[in-house]
C-alpha positions in Angstrom: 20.3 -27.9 4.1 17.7 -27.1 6.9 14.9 -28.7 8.3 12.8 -25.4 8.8 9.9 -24.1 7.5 8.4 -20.9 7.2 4.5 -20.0 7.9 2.6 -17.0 5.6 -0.6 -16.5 7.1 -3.1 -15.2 4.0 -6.8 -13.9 4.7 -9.4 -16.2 3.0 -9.8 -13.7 0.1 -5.9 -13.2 0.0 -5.6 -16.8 -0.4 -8.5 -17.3 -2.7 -7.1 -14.8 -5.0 -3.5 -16.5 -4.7 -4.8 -19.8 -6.0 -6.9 -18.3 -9.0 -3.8 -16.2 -10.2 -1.5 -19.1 -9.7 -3.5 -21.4 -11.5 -4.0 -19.3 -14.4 -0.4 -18.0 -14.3 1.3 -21.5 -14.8 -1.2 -22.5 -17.4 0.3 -19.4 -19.8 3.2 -20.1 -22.0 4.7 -16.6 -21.0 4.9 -17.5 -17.7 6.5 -20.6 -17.8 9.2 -19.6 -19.9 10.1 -16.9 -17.5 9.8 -19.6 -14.8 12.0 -21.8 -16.8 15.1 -19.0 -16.6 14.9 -20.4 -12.9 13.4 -23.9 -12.8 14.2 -24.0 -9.0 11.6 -21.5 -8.1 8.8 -24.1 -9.7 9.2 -26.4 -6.2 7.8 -23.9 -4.1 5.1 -22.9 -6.7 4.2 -26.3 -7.1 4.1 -26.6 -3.3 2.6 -23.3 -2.5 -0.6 -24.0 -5.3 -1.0 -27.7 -4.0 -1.3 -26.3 -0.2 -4.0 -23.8 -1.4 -6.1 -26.5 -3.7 -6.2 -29.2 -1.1 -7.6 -26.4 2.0 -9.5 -23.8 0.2 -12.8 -25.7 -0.3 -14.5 -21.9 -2.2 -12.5 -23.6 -5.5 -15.4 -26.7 -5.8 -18.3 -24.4 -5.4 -20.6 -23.6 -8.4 -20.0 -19.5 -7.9 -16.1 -19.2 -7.7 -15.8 -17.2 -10.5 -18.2 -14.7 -8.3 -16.1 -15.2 -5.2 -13.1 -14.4 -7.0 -14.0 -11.3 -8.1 -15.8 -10.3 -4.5 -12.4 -11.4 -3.4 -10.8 -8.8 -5.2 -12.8 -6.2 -5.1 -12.2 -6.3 -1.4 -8.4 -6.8 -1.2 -8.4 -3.7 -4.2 -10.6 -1.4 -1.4 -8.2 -2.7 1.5 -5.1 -1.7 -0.4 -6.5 2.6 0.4 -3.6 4.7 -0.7 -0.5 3.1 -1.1 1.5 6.3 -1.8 1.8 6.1 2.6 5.5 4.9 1.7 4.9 1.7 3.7 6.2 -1.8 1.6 4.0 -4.0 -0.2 3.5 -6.6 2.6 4.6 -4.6 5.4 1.6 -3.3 8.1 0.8 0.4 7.8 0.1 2.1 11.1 -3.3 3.5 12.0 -4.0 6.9 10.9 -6.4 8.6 13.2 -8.7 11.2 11.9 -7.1 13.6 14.3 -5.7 13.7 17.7 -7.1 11.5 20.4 -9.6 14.1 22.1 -9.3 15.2 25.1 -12.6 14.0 27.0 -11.0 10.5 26.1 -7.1 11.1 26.8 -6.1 9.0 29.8 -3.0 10.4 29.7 -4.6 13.6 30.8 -5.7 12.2 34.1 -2.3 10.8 35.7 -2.5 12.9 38.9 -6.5 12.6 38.9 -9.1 11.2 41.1 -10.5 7.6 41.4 -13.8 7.9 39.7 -12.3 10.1 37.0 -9.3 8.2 36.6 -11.8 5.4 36.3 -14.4 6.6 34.0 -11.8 8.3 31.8 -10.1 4.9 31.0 -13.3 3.4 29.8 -13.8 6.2 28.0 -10.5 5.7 26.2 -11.0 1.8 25.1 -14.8 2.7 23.9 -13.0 5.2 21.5 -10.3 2.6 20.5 -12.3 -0.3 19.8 -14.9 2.0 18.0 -11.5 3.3 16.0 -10.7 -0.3 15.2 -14.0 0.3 12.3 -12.4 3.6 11.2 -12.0 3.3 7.3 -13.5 -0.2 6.9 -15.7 -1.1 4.6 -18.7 -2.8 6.2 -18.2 -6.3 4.0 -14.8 -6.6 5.6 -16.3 -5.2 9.2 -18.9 -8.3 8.6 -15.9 -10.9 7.7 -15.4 -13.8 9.9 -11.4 -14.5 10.0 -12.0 -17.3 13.1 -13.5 -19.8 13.7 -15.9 -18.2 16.4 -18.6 -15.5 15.5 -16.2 -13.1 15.8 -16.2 -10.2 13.7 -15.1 -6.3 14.3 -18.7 -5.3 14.0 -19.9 -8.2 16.4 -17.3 -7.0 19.5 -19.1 -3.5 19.0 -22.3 -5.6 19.0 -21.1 -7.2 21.8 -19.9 -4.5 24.0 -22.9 -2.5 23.8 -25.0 -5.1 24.9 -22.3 -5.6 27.9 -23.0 -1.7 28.7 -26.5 -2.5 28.8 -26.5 -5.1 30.9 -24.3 -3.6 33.5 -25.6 -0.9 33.5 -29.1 -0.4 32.3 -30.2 -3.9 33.8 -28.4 -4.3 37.0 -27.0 -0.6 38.3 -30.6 0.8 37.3 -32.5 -2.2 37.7 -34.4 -1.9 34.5 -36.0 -5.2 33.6 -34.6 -6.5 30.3 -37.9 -6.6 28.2 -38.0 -2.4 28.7 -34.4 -2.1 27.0 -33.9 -1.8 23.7 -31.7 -4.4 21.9 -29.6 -7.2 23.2 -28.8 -6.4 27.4 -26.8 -10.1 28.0 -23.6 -9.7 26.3 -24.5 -13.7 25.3 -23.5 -15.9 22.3 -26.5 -14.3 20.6 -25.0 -10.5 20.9 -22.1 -11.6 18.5 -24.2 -12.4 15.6 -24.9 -9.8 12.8 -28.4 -9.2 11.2 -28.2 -9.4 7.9 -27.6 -6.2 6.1 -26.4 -4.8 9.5 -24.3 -1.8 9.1 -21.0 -0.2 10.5 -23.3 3.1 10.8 -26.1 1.4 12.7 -23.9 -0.5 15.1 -21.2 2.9 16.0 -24.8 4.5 16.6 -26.2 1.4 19.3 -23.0 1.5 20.8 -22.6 5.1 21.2 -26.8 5.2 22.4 -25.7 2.2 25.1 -22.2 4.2 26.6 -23.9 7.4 26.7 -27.1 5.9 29.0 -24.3 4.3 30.9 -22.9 8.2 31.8 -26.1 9.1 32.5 -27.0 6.4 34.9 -23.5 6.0 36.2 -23.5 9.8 37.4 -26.6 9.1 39.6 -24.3 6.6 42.2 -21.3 7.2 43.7 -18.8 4.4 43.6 -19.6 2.7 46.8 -23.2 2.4 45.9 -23.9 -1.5 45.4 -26.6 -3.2 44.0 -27.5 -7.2 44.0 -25.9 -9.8 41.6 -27.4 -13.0 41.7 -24.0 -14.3 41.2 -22.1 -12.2 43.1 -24.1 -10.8 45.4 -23.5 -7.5 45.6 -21.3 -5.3 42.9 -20.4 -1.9 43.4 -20.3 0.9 40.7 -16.5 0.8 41.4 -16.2 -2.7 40.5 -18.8 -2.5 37.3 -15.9 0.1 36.2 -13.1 -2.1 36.6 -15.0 -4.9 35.0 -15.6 -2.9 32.0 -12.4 -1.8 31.4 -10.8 -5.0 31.6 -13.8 -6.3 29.0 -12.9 -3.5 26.9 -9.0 -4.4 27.1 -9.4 -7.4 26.2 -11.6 -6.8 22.9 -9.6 -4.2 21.4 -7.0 -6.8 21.8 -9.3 -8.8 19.5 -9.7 -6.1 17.6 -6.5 -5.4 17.0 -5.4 -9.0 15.4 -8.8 -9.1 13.1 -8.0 -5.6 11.8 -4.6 -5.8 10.5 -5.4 -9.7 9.6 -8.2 -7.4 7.2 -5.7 -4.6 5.7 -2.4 -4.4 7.5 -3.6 -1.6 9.6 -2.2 -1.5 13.0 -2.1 1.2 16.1 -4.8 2.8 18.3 
C-alpha cells in the first residue's frame, strides 16, 4: 500500500469529453457488466468521474450538449494522422514543412560576425514561434489553456507589437498614432479580435519583422537612441532584448502547443 498519487493533466475539451463519455458509459448495461468482470477498476472510475463533475463547471450550462460536440470536433482535428506510429497518449514530434531555411539557420553562423550573429538568431526564434501555428486550426490557435490571456495567436499578437515598438517607435522615432496596429507590447496586445485569424496575424507579424530589417539596416549597432526609462539603448542592445523576448515566448509556446495536440519540437 502507498500513499502516492498520480496527476493526468487533460485539456478542457479533453476533460469535457471524458466526463460526457464516462457518464454515459456507466449508465449502459453493457458497460457495467464488462466492469463487473473487474469490480476493482470501478474505484478509480468512480473517483476519476467525481473529480471531473465537481471542477468542470461547462456540465451546468444550458448548451453542453453544443460544447460537447465542439469539444470533439476539435480533439477529432487535433488527432491529424495517426498512422505517424507514435502511441495513443504519447507526444508526436513536430514535423516541419521542410528544412529550417537557411536565411534563418543559426547554426550556419558559428564562426560569423556580431551583427549577423545577432540578427540571424532573431531571425531564427521569429521562425520558431511563427512554427508553433504550423498545422493548427485557428479555434485551437484562439484557446485559452491559462489562466492569463494567453493564447498561441496572442504571443504572435504580442511580439509583433513588441517589434513595433522597438523598432518602429523608439529606433525610428515614429510617433505611435502613425503606426499601424498595436506598438506597446501591453496587456491590450494579447487580446484577440473576434474572428481574428491565424492568416491575418502570421501576415502582421511578418509586415512588423520585415519593417524592423528595414529600419534596423539604416544604424549600425552602436547607434543609440533615447528611452525614457533607460536613457539611452543601443541597436545592439534592442537585438539582445528581442531575442531574449522571443526565447522566452516560444517557451510559452511550446507548453500551449503540445497541451493542444501533443505536438512537440521546433
Amino acid at each position: 500500500m502507498t500513499d502516492r498519487e498520480y496527476t493526468i493533466r487533460l485539456t478542457p475539451d479533453e476533460a469535457l469529453l471524458l466526463s460526457d463519455w464516462l457518464d454515459r458509459m456507466l449508465d449502459q448495461d453493457d458497460f457495467r457488466a464488462l466492469v463487473d468482470g473487474d469490480r476493482a477498476v470501478l474505484a478509480p472510475l468512480y473517483r476519476i468521474t467525481g473529480t471531473l463533475e465537481t471542477t468542470l463547471t461547462e456540465i451546468f450550462a444550458p448548451d453542453y450538449g453544443a460544447r460537447v460536440d465542439a469539444a470533439r470536433v476539435r480533439l477529432i482535428e487535433g488527432l491529424g494522422d495517426l498512422d505517424d506510429g507514435a502511441p495513443p497518449g504519447r507526444a508526436r514530434e513536430f514535423r516541419p514543412a521542410g528544412p529550417v531555411p537557411d536565411t534563418v539557420d543559426e547554426d550556419l553562423v558559428s564562426t560569423a560576425g556580431e551583427r549577423e550573429t545577432l540578427e540571424r538568431f532573431l531571425d531564427h526564434h521569429r521562425y520558431v514561434l511563427r512554427g508553433k501555428l504550423r498545422d493548427l486550426p485557428d479555434a485551437d490557435g484562439r484557446r485559452q489553456l491559462v489562466g492569463s490571456e494567453t493564447t498561441l495567436l496572442g504571443l504572435l499578437r504580442h511580439v509583433a507589437a513588441v517589434e513595433r515598438n522597438w523598432f518602429q517607435h523608439i529606433l525610428a522615432g515614429r510617433p505611435r498614432e502613425q503606426i499601424a496596429g498595436n506598438s506597446r507590447g501591453d496587456d491590450a496586445s494579447w487580446v484577440l479580435p473576434r474572428n481574428e485569424t491565424a492568416v491575418n496575424v502570421l501576415a502582421a507579424h511578418e509586415a512588423a519583422c520585415a519593417e524592423s530589417r528595414r529600419i534596423a539596416a539604416g544604424f549600425d549597432l552602436d547607434h543609440t537612441v533615447p528611452h525614457e526609462r533607460l536613457g539611452r539603448v543601443s541597436l545592439r542592445w534592442v537585438f539582445v532584448h528581442l531575442i531574449r523576448e522571443y526565447a522566452r515566448h516560444a517557451g510559452h509556446a511550446d507548453i500551449l502547443r503540445e497541451q493542444l495536440d501533443g505536438v512537440t519540437g521546433d
